[in-house]
Backbone as JSON, one array per atom type, in Angstrom:
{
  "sequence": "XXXXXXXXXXXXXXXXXXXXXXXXXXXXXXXXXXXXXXXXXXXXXXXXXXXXXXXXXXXXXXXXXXXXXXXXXXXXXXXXXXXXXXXXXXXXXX",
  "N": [[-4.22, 19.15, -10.85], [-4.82, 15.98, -12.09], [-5.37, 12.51, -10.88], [-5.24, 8.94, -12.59], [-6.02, 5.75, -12.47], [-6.01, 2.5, -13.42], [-6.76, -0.56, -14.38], [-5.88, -3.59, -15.87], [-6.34, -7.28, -16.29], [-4.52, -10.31, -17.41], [-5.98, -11.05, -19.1], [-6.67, -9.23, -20.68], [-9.11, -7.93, -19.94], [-10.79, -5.24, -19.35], [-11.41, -4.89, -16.08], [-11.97, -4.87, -12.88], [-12.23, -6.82, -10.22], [-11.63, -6.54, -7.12], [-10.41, -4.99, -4.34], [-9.14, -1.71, -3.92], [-7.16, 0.91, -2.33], [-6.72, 4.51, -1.74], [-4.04, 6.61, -0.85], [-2.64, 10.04, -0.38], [0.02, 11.88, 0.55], [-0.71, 11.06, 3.26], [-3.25, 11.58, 3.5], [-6.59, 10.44, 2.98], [-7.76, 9.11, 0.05], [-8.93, 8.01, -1.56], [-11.24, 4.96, -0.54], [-11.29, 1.3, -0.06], [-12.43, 0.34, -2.61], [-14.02, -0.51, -5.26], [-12.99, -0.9, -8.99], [-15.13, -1.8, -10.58], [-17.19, 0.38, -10.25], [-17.3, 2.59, -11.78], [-17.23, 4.41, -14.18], [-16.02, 3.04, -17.65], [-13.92, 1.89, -16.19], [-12.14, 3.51, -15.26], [-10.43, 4.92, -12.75], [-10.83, 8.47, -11.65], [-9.56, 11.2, -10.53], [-9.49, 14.85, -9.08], [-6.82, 15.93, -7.77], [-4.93, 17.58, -5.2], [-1.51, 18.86, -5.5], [1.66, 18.97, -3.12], [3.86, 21.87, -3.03], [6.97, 20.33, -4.12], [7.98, 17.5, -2.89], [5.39, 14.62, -3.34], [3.33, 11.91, -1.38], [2.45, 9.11, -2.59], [0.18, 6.61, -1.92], [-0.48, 3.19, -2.79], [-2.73, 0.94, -2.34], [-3.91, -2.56, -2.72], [-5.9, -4.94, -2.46], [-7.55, -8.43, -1.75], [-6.67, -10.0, -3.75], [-7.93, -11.14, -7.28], [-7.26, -14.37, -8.89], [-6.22, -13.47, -11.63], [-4.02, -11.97, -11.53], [-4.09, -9.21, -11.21], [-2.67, -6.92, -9.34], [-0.53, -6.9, -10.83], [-1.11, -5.28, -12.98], [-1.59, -2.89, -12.75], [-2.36, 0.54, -14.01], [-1.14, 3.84, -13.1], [-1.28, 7.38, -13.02], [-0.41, 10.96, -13.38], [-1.73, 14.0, -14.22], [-3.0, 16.38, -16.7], [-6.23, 16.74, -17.42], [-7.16, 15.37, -19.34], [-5.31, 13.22, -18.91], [-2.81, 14.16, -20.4], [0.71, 14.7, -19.57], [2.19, 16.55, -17.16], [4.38, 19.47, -16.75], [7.03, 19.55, -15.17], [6.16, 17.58, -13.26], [6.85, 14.79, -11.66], [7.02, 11.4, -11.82], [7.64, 8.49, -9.57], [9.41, 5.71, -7.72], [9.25, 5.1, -4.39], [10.29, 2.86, -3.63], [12.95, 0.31, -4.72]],
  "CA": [[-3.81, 17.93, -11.54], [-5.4, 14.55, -12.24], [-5.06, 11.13, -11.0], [-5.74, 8.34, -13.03], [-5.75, 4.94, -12.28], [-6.48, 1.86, -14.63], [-6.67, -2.14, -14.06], [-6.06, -4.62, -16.64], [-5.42, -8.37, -16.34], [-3.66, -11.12, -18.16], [-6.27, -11.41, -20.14], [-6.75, -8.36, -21.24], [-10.0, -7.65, -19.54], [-10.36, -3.73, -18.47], [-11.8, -4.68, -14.83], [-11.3, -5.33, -11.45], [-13.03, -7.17, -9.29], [-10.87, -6.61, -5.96], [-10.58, -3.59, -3.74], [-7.93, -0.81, -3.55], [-7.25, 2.3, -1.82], [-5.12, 4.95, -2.44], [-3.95, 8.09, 0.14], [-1.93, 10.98, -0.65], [0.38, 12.64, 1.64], [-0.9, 10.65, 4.24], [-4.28, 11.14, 3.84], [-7.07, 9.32, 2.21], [-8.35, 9.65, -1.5], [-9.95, 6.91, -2.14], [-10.8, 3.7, 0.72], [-11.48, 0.27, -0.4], [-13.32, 0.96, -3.56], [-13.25, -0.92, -6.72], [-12.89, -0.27, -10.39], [-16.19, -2.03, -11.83], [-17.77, 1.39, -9.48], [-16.34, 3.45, -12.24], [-16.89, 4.35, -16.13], [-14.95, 2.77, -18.93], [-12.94, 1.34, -15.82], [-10.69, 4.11, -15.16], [-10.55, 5.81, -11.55], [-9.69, 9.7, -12.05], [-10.02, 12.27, -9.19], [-8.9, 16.08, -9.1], [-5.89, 16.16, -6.45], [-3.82, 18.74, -5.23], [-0.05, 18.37, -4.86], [2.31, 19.98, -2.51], [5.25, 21.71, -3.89], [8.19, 19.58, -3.7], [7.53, 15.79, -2.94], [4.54, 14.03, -2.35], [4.14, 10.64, -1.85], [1.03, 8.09, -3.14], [0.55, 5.2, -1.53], [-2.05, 2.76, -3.44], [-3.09, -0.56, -1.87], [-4.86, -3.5, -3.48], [-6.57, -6.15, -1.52], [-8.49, -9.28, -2.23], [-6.79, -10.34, -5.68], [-7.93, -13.23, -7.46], [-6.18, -15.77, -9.63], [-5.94, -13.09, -12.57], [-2.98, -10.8, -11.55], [-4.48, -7.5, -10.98], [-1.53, -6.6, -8.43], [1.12, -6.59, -11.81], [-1.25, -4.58, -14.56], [-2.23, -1.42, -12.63], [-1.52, 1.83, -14.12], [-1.32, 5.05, -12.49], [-1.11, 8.4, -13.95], [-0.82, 12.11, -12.96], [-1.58, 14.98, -15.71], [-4.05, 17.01, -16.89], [-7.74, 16.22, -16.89], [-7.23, 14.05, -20.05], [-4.07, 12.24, -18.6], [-1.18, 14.25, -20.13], [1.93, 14.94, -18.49], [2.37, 18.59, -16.99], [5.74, 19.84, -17.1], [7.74, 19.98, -13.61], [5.84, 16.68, -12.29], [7.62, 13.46, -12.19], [6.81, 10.2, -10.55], [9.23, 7.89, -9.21], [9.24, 4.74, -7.24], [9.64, 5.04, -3.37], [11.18, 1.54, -3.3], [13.71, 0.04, -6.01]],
  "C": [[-4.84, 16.84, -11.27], [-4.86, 13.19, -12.15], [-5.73, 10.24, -11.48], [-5.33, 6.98, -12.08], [-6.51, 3.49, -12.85], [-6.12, 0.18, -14.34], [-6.57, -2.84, -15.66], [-5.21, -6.27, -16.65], [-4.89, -8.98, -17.44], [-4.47, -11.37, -19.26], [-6.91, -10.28, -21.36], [-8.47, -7.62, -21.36], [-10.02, -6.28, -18.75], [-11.58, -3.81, -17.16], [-11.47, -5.31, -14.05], [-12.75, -5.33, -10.64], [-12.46, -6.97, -7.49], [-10.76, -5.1, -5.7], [-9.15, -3.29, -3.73], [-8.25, 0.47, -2.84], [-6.05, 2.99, -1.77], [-5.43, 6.66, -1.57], [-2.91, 9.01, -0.94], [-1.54, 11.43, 0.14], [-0.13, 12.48, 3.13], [-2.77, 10.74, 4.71], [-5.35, 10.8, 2.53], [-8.11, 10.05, 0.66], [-9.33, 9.42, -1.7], [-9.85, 5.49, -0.9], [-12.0, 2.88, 0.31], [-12.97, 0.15, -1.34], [-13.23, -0.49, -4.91], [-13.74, -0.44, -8.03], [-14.18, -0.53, -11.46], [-17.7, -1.1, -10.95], [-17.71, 2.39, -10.31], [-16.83, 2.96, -13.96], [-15.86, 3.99, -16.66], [-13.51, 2.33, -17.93], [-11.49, 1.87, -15.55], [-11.23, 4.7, -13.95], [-9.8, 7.09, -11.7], [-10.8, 10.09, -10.77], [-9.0, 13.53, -9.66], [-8.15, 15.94, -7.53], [-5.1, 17.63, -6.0], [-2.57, 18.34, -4.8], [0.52, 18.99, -3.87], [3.12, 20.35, -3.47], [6.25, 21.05, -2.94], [7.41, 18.15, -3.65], [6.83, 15.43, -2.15], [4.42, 12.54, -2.16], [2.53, 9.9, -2.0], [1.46, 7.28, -2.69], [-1.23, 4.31, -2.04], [-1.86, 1.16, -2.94], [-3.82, -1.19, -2.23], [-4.67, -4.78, -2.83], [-7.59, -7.04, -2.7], [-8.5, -9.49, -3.69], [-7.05, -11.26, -5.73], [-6.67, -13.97, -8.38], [-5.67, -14.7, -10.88], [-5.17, -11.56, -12.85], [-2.91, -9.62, -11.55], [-3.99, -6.97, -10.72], [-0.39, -5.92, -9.8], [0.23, -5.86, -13.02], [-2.14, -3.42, -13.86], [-1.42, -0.27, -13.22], [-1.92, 3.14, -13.58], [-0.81, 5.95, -13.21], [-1.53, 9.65, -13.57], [-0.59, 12.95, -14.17], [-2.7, 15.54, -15.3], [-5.15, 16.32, -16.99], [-7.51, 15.07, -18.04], [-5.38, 12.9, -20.29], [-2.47, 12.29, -19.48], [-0.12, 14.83, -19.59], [2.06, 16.29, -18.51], [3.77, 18.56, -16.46], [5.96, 19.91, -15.39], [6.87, 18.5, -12.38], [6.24, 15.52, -12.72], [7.19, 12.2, -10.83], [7.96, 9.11, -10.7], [8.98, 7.17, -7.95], [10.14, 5.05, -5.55], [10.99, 3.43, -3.37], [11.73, 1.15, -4.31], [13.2, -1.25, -6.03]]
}
C-alpha cells in the first residue's frame, strides 16, 4: 500500500512551508521533512501494514499564519491513491 499525504492552505496554495513527521506503528516514516522537498506537493511512500490495526501518527510543527494544521490530507491506497478493499482509516481521537 501507499501513503499519501497533501497540504493545502486557505488560500488555496498546494505548499507547505512548515515541517511534519509522520511514524507508523511506532516507528518512523518520515522525520521533520517538508512538502516544498517533494513533486507536485504530494508526500507518497510505499508502507507496509500489519494485519489488524495500525496506527499513524503525523505531526506538524512550525505553522505559520496560513492554517496548514486544518487542510492536510492523508490517504492510504494503491500507488495512484485508490482505496483497497479491507482498509479503513479512522480517527484515534473523537
Amino acid at each position: 500500500v501507499f501513503l499519501f499525504v497533501r497540504a493545502v492552505n486557505n488560500y488555496n496554495t498546494s505548499f507547505a512551508s512548515n515541517i511534519f513527521s509522520i511514524w507508523l506503528n511506532e516507528k518512523a516514516i518520515l522525520q521533520k521533512s517538508s512538502l516544498l522537498n517533494f513533486d507536485e506537493y504530494t508526500f507518497f511512500q510505499k508502507i507496509t501494514l500489519n494485519k489488524g490495526e495500525n496506527i499513524l501518527l503525523f505531526k506538524i510543527s512550525d505553522q505559520n499564519s496560513y492554517d496548514w494544521g486544518n487542510n492536510y490530507s492523508i490517504c492510504i491506497g494503491d500507488v495512484y491513491g485508490a482505496p483497497i478493499k479491507g482498509i479503513e482509516m479512522k480517527p484515534v481521537h473523537k
